[in-house]
N, CA, C and O of each residue as an XYZ file, in Angstrom:
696
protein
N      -1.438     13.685      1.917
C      -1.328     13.380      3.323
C      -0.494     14.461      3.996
O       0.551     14.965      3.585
N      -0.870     14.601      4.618
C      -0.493     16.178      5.814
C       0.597     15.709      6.717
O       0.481     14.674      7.374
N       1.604     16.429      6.747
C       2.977     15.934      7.826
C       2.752     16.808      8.852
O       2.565     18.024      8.799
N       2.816     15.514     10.496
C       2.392     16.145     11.392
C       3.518     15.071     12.155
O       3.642     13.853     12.030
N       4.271     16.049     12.987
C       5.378     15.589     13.844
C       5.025     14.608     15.024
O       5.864     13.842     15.499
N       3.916     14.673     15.398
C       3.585     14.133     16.529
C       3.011     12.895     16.400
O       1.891     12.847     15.892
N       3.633     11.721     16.814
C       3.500     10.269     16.675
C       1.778      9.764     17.286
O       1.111     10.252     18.198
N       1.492      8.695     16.413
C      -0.085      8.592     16.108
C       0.130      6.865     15.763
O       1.212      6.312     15.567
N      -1.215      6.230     15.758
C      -1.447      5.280     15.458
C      -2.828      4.697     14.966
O      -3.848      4.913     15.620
N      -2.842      4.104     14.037
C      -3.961      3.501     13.440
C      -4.340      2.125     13.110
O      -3.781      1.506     12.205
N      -5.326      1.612     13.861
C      -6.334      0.274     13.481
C      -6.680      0.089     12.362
O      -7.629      0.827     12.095
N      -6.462     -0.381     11.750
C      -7.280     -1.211     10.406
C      -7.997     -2.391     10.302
O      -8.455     -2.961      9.312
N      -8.027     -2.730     11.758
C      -8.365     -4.429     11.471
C      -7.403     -5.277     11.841
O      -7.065     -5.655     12.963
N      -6.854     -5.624     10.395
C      -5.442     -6.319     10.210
C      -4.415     -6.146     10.511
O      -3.543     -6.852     11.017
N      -4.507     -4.668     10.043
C      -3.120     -3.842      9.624
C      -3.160     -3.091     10.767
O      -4.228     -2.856     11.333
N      -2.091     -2.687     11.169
C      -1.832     -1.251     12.308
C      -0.801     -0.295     11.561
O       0.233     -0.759     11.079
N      -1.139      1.141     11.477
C      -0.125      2.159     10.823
C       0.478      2.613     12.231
O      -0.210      2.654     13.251
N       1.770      2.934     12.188
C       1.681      3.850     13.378
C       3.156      4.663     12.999
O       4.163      4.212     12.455
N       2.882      5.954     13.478
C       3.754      7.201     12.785
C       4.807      7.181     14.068
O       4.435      7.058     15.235
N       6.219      7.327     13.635
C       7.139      7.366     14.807
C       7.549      9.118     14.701
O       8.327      9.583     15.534
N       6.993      9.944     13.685
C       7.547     10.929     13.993
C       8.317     11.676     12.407
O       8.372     12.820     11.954
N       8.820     10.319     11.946
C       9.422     10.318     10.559
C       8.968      9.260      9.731
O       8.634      9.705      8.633
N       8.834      8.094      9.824
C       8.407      6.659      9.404
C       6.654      6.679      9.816
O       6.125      7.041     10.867
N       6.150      6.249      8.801
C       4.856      5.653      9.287
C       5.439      3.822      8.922
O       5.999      3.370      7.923
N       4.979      3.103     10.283
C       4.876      1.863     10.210
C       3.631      1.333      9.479
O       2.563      1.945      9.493
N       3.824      0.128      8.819
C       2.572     -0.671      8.484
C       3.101     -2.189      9.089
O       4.251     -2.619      9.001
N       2.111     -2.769      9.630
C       2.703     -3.770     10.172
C       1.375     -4.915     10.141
O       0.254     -4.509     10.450
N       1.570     -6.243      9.780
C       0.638     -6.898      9.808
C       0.302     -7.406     11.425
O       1.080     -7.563     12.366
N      -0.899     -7.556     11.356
C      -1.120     -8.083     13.052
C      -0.774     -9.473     13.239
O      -0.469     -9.907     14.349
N      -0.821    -10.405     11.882
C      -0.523    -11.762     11.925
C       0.856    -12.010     12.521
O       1.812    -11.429     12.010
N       1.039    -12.810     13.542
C       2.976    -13.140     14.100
C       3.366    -13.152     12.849
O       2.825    -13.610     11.842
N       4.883    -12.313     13.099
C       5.667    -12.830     12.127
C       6.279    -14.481     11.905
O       6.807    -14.916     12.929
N       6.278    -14.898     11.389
C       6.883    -16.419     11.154
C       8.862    -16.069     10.418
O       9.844    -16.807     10.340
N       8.725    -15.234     10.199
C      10.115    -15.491      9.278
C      10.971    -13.861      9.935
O      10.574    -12.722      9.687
N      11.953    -14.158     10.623
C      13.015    -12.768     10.682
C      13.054    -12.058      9.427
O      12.627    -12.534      8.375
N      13.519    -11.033      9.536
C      14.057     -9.979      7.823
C      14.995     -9.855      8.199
O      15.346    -10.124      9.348
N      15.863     -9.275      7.064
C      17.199     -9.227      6.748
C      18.197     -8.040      5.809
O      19.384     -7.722      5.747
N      16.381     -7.488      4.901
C      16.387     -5.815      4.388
C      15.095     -6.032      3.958
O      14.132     -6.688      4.354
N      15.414     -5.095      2.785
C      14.053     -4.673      2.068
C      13.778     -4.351      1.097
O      14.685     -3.602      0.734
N      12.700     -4.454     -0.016
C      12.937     -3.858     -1.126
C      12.184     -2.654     -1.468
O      10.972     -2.600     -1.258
N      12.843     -1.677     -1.988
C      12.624     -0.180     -1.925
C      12.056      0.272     -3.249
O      12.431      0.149     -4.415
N      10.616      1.061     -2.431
C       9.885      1.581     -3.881
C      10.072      3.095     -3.621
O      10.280      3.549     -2.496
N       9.967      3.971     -4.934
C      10.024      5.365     -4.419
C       9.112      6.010     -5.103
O       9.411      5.853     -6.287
N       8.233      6.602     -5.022
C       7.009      7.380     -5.560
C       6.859      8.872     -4.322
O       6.993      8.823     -3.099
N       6.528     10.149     -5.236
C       6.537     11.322     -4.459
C       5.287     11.278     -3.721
O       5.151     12.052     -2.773
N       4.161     10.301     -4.101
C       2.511     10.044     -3.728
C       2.734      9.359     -2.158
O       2.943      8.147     -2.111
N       2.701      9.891     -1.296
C       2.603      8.828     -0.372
C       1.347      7.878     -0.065
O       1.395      6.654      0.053
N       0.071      8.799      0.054
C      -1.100      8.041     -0.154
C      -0.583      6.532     -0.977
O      -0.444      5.420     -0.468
N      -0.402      6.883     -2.170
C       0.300      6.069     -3.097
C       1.408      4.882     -2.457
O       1.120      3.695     -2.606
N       2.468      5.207     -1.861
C       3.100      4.560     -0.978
C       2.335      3.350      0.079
O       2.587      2.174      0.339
N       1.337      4.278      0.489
C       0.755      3.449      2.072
C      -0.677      2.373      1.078
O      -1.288      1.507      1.705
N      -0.977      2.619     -0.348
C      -2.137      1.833     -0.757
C      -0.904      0.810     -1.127
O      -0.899     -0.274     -0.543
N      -0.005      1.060     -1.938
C       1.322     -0.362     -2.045
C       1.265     -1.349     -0.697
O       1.056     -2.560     -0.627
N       1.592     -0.136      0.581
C       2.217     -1.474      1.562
C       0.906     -2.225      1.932
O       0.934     -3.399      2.302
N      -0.346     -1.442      1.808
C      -1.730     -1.959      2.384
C      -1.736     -3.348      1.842
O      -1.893     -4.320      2.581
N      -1.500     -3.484      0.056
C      -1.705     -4.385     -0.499
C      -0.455     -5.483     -0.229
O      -0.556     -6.650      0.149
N       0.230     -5.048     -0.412
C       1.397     -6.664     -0.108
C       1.553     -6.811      1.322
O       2.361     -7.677      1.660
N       1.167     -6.385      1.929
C       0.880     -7.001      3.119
C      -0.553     -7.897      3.041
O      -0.514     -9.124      3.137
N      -2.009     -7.052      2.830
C      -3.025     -8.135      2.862
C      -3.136     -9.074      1.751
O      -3.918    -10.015      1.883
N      -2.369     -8.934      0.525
C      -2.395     -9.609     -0.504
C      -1.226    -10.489     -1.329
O      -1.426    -11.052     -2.405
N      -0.197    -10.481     -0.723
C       1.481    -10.916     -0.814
C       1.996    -11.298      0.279
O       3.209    -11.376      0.084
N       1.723    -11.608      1.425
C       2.451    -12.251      2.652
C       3.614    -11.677      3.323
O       4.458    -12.269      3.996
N       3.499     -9.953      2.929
C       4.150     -9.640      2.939
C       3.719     -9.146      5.033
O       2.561     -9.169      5.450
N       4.806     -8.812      5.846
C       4.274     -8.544      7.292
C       4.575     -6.999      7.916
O       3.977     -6.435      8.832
N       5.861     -6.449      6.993
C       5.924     -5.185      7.846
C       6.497     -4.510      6.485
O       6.910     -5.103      5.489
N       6.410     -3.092      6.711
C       6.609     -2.136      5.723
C       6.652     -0.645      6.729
O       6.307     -0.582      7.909
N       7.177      0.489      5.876
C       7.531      1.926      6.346
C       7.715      2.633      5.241
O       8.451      2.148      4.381
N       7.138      3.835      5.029
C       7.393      4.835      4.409
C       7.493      6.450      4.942
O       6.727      6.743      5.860
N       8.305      7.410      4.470
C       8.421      8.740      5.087
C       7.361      9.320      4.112
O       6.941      8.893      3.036
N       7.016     10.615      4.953
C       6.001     11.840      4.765
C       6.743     12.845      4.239
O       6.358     13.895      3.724
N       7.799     12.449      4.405
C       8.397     13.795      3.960
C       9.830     13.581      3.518
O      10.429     12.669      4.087
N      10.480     14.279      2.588
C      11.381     13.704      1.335
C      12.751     15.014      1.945
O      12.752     16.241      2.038
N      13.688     14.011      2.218
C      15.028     14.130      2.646
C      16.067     15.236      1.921
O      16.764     14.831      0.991
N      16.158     16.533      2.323
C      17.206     17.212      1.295
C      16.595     17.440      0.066
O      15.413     17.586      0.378
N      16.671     17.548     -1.013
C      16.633     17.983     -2.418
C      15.746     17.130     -3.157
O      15.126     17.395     -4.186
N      15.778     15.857     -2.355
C      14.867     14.768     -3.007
C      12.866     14.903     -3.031
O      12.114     15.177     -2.096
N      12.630     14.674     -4.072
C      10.960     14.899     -3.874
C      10.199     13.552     -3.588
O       9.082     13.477     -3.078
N      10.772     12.785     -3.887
C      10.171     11.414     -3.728
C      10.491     10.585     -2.280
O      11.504     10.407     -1.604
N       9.475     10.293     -2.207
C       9.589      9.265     -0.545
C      10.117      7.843     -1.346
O      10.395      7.463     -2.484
N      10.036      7.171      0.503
C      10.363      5.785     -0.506
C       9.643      4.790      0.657
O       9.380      5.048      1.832
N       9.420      3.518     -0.144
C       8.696      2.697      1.030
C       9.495      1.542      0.937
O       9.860      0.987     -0.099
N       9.787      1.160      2.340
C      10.767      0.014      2.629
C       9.633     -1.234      3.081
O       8.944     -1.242      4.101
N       9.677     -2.348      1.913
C       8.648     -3.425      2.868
C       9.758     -4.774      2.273
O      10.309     -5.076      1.214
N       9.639     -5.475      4.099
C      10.395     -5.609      4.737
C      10.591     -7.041      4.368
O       9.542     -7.624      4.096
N      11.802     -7.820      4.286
C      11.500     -9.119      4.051
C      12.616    -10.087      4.524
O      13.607     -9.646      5.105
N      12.419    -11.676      4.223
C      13.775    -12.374      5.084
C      14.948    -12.293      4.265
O      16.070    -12.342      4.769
N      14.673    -12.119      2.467
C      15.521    -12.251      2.138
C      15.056    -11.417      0.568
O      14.025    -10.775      0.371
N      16.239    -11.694     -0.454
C      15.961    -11.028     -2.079
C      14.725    -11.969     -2.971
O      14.371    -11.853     -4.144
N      14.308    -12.816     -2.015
C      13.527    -14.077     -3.247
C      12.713    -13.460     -4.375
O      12.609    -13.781     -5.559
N      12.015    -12.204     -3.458
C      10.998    -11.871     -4.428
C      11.051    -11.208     -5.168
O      10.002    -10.899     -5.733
N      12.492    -10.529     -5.646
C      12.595     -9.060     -6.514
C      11.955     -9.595     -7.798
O      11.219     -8.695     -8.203
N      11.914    -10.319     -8.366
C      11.426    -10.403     -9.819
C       9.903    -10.081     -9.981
O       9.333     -9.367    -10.807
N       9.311    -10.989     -8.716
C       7.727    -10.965     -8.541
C       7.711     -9.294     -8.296
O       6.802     -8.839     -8.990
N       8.331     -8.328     -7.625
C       7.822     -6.975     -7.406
C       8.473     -6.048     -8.224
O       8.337     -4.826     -8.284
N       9.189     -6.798     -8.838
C       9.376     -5.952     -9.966
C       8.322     -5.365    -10.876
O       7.985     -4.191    -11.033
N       7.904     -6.438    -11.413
C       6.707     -7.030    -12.046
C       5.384     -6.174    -11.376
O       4.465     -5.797    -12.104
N       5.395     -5.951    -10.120
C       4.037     -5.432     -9.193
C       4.778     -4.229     -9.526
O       4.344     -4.057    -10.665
N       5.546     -3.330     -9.341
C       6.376     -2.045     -9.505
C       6.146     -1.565    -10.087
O       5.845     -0.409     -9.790
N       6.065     -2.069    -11.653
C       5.417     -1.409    -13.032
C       4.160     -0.953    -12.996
O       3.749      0.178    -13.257
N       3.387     -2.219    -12.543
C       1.529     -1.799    -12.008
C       1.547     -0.918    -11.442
O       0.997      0.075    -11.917
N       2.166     -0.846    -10.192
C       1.829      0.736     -9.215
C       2.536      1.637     -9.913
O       2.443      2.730     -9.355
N       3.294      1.686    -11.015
C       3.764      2.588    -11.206
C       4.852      3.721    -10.745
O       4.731      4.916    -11.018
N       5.767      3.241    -10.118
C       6.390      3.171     -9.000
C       8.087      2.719     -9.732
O       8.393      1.771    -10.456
N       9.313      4.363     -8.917
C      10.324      3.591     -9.215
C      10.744      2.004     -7.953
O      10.389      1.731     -6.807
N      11.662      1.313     -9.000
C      11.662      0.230     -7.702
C      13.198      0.029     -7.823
O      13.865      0.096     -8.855
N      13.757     -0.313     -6.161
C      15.451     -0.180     -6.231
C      15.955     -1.811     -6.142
O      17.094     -2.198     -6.403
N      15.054     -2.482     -5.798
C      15.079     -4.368     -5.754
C      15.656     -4.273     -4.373
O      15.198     -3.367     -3.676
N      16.491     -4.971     -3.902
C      16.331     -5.447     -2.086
C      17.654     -4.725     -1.546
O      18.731     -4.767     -2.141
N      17.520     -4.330     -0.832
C      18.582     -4.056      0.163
C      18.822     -4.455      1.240
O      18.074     -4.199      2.184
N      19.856     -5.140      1.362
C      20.191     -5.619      3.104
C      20.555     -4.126      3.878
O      20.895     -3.007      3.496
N      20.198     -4.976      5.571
C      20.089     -4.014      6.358
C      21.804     -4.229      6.799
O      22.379     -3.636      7.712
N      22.295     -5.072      6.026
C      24.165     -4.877      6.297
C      24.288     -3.731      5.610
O      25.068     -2.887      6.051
N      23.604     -3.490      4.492
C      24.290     -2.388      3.714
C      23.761     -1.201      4.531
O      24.515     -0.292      4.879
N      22.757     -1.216      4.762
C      22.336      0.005      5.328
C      22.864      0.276      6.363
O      23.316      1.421      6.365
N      23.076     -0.502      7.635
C      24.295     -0.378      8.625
C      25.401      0.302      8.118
O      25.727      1.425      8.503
N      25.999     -0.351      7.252
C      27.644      0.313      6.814
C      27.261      1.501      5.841
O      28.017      1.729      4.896
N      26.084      2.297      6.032
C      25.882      3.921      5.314
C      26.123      3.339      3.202
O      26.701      3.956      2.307
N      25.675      2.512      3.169
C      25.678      2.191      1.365
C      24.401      2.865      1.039
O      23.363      2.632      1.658
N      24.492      3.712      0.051
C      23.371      4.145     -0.749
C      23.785      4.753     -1.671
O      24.868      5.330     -1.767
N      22.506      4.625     -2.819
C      22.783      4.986     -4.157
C      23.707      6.609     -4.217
O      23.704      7.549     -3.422
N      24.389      6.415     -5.430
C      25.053      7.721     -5.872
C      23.815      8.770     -5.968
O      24.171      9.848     -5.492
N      22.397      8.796     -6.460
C      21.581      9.846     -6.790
C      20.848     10.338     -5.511
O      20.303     11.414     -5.264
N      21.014      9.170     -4.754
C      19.775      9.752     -3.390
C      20.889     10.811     -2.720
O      20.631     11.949     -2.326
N      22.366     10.055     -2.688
C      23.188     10.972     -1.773
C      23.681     12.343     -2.331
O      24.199     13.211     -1.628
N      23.457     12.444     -3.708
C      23.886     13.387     -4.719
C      22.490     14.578     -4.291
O      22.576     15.685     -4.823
N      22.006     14.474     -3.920
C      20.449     15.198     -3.436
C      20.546     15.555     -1.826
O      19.618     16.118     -1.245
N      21.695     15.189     -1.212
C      21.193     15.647      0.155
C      22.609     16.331      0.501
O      23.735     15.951      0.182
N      22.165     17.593      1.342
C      23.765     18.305      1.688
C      25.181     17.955      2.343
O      25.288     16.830      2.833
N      25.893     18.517      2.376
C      27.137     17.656      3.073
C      27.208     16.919      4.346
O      27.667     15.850      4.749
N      26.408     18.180      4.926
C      25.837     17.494      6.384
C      25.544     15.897      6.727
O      25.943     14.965      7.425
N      24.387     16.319      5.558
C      23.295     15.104      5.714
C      24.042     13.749      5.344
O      24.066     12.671      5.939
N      24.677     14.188      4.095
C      25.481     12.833      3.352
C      27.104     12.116      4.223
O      27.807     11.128      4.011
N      27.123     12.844      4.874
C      28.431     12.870      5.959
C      27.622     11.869      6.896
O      28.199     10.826      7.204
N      26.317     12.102      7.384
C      25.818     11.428      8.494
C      25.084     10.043      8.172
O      24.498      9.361      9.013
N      25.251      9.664      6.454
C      25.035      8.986      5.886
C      25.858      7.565      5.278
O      25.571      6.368      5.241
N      26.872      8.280      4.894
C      27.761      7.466      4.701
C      28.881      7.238      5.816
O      30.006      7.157      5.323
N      28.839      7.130      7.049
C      29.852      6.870      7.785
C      29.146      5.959      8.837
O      28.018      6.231      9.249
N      29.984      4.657      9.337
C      29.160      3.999     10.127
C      28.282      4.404     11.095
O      28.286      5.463     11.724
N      27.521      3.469     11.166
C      26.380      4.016     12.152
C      26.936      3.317     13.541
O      26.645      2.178     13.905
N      27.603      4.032     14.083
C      27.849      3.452     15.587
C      27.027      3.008     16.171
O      26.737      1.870     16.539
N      26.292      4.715     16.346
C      25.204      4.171     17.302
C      24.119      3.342     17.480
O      23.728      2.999     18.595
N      23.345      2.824     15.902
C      22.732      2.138     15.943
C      22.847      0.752     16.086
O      21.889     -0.004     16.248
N      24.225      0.363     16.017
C      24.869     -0.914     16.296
C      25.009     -1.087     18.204
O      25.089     -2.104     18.893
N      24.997      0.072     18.506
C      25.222     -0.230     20.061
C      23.783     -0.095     20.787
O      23.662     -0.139     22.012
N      22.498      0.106     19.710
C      20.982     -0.033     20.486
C      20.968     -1.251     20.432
O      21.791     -2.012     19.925
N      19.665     -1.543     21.156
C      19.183     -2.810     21.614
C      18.301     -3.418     20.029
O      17.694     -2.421     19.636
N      18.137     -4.109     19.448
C      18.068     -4.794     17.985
C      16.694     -5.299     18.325
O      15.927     -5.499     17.384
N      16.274     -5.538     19.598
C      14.906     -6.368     19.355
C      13.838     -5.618     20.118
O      12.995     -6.006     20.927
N      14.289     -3.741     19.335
C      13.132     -3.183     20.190
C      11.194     -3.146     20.014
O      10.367     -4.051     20.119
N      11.125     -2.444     19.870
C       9.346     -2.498     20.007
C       9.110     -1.695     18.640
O       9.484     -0.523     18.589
N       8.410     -2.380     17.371
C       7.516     -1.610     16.511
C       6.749     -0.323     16.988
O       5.783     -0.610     17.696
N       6.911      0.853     16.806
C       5.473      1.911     17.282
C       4.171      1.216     17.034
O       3.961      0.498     16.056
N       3.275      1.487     18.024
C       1.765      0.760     17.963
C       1.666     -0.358     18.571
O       0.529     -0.676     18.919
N       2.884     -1.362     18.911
C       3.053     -2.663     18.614
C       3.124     -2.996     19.744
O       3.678     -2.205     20.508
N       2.563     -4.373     20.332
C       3.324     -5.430     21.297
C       4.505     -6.159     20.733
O       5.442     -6.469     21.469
N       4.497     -6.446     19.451
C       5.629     -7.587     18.960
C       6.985     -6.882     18.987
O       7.347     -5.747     18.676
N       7.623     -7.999     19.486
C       9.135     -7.598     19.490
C       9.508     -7.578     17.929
O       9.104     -8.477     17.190
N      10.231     -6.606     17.495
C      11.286     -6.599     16.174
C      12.236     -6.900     16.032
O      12.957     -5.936     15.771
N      13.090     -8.448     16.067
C      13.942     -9.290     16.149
C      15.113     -8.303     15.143
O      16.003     -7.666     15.707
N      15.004     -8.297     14.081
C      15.836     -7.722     12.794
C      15.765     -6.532     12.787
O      16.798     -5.939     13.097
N      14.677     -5.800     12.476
C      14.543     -4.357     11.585
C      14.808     -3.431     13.064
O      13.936     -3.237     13.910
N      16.542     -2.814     13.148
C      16.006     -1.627     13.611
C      15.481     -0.382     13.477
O      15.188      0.086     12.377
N      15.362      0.102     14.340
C      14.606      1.735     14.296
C      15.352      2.409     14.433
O      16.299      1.869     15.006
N      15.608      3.970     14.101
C      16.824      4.671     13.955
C      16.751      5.121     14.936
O      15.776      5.051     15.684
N      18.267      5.948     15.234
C      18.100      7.112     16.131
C      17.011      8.313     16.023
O      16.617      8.514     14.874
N      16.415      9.215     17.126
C      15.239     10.007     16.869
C      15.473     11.287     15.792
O      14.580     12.051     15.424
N      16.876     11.338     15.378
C      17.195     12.736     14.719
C      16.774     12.119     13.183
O      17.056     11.123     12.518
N      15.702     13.656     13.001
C      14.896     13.269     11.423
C      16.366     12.818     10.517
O      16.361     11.789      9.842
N      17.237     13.451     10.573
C      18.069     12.686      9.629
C      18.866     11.266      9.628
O      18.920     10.644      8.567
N      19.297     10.900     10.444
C      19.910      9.818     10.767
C      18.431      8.349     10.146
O      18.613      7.340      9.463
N      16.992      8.944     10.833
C      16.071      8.050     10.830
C      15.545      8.232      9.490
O      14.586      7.511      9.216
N      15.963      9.051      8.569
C      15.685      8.932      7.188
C      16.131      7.560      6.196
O      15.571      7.117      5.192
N      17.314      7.114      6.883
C      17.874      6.223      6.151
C      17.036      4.886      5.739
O      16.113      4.723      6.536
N      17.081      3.926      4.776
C      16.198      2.950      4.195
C      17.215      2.668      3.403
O      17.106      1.792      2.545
């Protein structure tokens, strides 16, 4: 899949993809019924690979929204796909799916942690001082956006999951 800066969107039917620039969204068209709260994180360098994962637990796992990057942060080669959920219930069940796709899997992350800049020792061990500085230190600013903005592609409001600031790095985070 070809990285192209300029934000896009795609019909599937069901599903709507839509590229913010850094994130491609996958989002089910069905209302959400249940807020999220984080996510559980797969990482494979395949993105194709990435976007056939979220295709499936979304039309086949109940699963409603998901995101993955095109392009791999600092030193790192592998993307990662964040699909999205209310809570940790399901890590065992995707664990289990993880192995099938073949796919590393990190089990759930709250979006508290991700707010307060928590991430693994190896992802941050891979990105420069810069980057890891803008990583691990609170995210002000995203605490002072508005929380129930608009999915790309989307009419539905996004109660939980925000969207980052527009700078490719800051919006790398997952």
């Amino acid at each position: 899949m070809a990285v192209d800066d300029h934000p896009w969107t795609r019909d599937l039917g069901d599903v709507r993809l839509a590229f913010d620039g850094y994130w491609v969204w996958v989002e089910s068209k069905q209302k959400r019924s249940r807020p999220v709260s984080g996510k559980y994180l797969f990482f494979c360098a395949d993105t194709d690979h990435l976007q056939e994962i979220a295709l499936t637990e979304i039309r086949d796992h109940g699963f409603q929204l998901a995101k993955y990057n095109l392009s791999p942060l600092g030193s790192n080669t592998e993307r990662v796909l964040c699909l999205y959920y209310e809570n940790d219930s399901r890590k065992s069940e995707l664990a289990e799916r993880a192995k099938e796709y073949g796919v590393k899997y990190r089990y759930w992350k709250s979006d508290v942690d991700t707010d307060r800049g928590r991430y693994s020792p190896e992802f941050l061990a891979k990105l420069s001082p810069q980057d890891r500085a803008r990583f691990t230190r609170d995210e002000v600013q995203s605490k002072t956006r508005d929380a129930a903005e608009t999915i790309p592609g989307s009419n539905q409001k996004n109660t939980k999951v925000r969207t980052r600031p527009r700078s490719k790095h800051t919006k790398a985070r997952h």
